[in-house]
Kinemage of the C-alpha trace (Angstrom):
@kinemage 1
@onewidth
@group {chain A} dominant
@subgroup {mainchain}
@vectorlist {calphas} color= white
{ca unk a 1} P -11.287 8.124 -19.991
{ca unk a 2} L -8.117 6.208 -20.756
{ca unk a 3} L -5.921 5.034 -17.509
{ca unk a 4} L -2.456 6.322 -18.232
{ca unk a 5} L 0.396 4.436 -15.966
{ca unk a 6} L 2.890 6.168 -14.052
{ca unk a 7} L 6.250 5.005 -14.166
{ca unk a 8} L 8.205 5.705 -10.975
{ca unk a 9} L 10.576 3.474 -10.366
{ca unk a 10} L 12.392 -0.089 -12.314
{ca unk a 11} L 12.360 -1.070 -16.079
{ca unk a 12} L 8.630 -0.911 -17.528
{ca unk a 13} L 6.395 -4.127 -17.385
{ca unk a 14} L 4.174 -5.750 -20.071
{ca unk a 15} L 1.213 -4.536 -17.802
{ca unk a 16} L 1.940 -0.789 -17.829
{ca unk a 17} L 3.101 -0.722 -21.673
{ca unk a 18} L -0.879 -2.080 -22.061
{ca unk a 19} L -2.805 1.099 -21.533
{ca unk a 20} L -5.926 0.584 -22.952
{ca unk a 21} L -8.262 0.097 -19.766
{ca unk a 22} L -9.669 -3.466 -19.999
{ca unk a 23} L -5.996 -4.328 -19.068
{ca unk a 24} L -4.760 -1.778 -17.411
{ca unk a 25} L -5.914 -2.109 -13.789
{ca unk a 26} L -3.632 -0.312 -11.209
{ca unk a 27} L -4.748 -2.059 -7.344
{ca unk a 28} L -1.821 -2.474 -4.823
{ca unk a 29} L -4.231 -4.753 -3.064
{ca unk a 30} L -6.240 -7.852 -4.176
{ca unk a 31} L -9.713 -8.881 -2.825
{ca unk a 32} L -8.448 -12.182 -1.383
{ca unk a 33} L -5.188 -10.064 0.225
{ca unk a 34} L -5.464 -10.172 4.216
{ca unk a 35} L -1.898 -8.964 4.825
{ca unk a 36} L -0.607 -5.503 3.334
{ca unk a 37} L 3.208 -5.095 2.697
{ca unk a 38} L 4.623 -1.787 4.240
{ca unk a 39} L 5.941 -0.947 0.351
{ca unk a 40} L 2.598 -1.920 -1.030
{ca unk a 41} L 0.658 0.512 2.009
{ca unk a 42} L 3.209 2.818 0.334
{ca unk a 43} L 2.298 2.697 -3.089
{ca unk a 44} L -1.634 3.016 -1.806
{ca unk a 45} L -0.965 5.819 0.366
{ca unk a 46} L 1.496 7.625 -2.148
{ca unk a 47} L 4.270 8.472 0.677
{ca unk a 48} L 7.827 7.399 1.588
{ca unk a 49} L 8.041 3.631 3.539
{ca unk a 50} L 9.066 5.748 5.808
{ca unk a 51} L 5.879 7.802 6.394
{ca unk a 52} L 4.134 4.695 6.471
{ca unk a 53} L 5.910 3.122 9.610
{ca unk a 54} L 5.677 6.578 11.439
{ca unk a 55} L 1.432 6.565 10.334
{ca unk a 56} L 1.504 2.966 11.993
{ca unk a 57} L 2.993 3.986 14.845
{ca unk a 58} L 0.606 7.491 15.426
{ca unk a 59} L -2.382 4.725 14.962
{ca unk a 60} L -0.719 2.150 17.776
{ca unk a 61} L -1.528 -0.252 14.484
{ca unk a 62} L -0.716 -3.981 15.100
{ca unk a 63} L 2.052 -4.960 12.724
{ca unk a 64} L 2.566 -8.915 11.636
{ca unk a 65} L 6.680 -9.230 12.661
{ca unk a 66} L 8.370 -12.853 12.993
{ca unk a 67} L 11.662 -11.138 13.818
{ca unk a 68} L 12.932 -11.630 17.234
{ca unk a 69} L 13.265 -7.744 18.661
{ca unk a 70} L 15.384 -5.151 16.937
{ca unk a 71} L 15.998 -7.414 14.216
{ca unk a 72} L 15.012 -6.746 10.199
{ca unk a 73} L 12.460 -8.718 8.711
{ca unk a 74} L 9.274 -7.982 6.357
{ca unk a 75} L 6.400 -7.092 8.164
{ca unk a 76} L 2.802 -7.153 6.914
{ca unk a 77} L 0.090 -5.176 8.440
{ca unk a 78} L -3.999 -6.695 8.327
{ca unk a 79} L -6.056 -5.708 5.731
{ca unk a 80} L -9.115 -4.390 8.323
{ca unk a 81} L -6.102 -2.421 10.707
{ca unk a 82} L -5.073 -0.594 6.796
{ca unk a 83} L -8.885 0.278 6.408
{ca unk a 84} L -9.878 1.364 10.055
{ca unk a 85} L -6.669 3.653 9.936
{ca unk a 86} L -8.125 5.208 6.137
{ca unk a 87} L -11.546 5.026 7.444
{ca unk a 88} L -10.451 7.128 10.751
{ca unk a 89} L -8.340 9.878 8.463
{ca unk a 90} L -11.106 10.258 5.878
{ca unk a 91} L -13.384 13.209 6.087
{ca unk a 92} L -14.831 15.630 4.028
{ca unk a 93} L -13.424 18.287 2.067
{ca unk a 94} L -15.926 20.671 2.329
């Protein structure tokens, strides 16, 4: 089974022209990673940014904001708030 890349979006990287799959490792989280970006909660849960800030705001999820109120900044959401909320939606298909 041979991981083939998908290319949605920017100029192609080094990593995703290497598809052979001792290099080719697609994870939009690290081990060490306690923060999640809202784009990179995107990429993981394949939706719009969007979608992802109306998902954290159905689960009342605590988001990391150092912007004073109604100003833009990055947020970052915790790593254990990301896998309660995917542990909570998971079920069975059958």
């Amino acid at each position: 089974m041979s991981a083939h890349p998908t290319f949605t979006r920017g100029p192609i990287t080094l990593v995703e022209l290497d598809w052979s799959e001792d290099h080719y490792v697609q994870t939009p989280v690290q081990n060490d990673q306690k923060y999640v970006s809202i784009s990179q909660l995107a990429d993981r849960w394949q939706c719009s940014r969007g979608t992802v800030y109306n998902r954290l705001r159905a689960a009342h999820a605590d988001v990391l904001d150092f912007a004073p109120r109604g100003k833009r900044s990055r947020k970052a959401v915790a790593l254990d708030v990301v896998l309660a909320i995917e542990a909570r939606y998971t079920k069975r298909l059958w």
